[in-house]
C-alpha positions as CSV (number, residue, x, y, z in Angstrom):
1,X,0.0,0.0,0.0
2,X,0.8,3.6,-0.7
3,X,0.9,6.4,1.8
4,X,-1.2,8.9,1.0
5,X,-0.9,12.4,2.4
6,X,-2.8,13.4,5.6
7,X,-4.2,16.4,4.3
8,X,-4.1,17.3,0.8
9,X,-5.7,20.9,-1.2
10,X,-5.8,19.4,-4.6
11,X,-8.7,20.5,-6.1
12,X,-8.6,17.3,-8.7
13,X,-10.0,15.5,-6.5
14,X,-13.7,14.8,-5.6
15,X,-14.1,16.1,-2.4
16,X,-17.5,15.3,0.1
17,X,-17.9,17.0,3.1
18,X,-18.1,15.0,6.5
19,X,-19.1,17.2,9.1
20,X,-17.9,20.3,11.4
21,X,-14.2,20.0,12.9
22,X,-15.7,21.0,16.3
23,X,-17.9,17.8,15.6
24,X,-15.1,15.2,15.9
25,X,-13.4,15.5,19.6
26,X,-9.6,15.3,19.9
27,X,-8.6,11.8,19.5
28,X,-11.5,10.3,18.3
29,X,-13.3,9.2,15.1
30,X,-16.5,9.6,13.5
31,X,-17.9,7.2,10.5
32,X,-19.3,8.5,7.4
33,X,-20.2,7.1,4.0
34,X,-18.5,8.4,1.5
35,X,-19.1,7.1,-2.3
36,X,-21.2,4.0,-0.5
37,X,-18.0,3.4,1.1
38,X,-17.5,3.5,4.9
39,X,-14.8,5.8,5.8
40,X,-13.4,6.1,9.6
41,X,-12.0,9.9,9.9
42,X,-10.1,10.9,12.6
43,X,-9.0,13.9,14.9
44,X,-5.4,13.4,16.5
45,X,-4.4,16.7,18.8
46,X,-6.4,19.8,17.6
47,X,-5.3,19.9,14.0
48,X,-4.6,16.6,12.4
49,X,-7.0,15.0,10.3
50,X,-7.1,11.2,9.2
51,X,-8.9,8.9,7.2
52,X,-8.8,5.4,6.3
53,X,-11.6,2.5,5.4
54,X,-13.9,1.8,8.5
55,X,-14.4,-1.5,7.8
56,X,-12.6,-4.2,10.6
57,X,-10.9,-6.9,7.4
58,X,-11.0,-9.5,9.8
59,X,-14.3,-9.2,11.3
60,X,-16.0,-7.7,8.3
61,X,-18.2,-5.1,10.6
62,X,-17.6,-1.1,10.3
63,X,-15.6,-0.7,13.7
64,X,-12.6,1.1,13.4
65,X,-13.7,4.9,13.6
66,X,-15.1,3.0,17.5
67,X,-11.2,2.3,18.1
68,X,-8.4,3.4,20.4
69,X,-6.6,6.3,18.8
70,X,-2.9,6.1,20.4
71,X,0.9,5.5,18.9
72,X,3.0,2.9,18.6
73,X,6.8,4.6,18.2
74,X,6.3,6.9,15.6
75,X,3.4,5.9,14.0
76,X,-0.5,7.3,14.6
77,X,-2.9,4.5,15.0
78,X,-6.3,3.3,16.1
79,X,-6.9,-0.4,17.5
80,X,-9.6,-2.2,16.1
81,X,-12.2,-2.5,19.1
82,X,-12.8,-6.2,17.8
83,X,-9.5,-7.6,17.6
84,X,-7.2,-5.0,18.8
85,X,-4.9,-4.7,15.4
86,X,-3.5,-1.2,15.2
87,X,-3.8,0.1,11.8
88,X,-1.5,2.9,10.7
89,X,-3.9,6.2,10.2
90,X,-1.4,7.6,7.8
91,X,-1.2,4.5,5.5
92,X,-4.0,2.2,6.4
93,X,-1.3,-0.6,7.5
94,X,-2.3,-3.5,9.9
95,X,0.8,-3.9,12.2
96,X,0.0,-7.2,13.0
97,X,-1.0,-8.2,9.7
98,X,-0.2,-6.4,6.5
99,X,-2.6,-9.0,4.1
100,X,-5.5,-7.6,6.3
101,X,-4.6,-3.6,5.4
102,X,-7.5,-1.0,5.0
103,X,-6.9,2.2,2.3
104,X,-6.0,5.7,3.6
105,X,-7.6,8.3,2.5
106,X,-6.9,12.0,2.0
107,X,-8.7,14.7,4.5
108,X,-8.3,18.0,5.0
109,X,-10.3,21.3,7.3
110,X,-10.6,24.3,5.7
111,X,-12.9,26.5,6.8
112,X,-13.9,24.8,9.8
113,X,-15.3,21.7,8.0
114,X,-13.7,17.9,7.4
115,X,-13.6,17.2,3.6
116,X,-12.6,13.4,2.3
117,X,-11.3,12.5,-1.2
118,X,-11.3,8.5,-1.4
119,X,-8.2,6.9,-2.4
């Protein structure tokens, strides 16, 4: 998998609007459905912004934006609330196990709203 950036202000890409920043709570996540796709975004510190597939590959159900938000080293992640995987917010990796991977997604705030561009 590809890292994609955290936040990103290309306007080639098709944006869709997810909600007020004030609306997700520092370290936290919020599900939306983007494209008929379920998207975890989520809110590390004040001003960073991630997003990666909501859907749990090993238990099939749309979990993750429910997880843990913490670190591991240097990387950002959330721990699946089923199975406890971490997944890399910035790249959608699975520490545990990379076949079971989500997509990242690019988010950004401007104007005091949460935009998402699927990957």
């Amino acid at each position: 998998m590809s890292a994609l950036p955290m936040t990103s202000t290309d306007s080639s890409l098709a944006w869709t609007d997810i909600c007020a920043v004030d609306d997700i709570l520092p370290s936290t996540g919020v599900c939306a459905l983007v494209a008929s796709r379920h998207v975890a975004v989520f809110r590390v510190g004040t001003d960073q912004f991630f997003a990666i597939d909501n859907v749990d590959p090993k238990s099939g159900a749309s979990v993750l934006a429910r997880g843990l938000v913490g670190s591991i080293g240097d990387r950002v992640v959330v721990a699946s609330p089923l199975y406890k995987n971490h997944f890399d917010l910035r790249t959608g990796e699975c520490l545990e196990t990379p076949a079971q991977s989500v997509s990242a997604h690019s988010v950004r705030a401007v104007g005091g709203r949460v935009s998402v561009a699927l990957a």
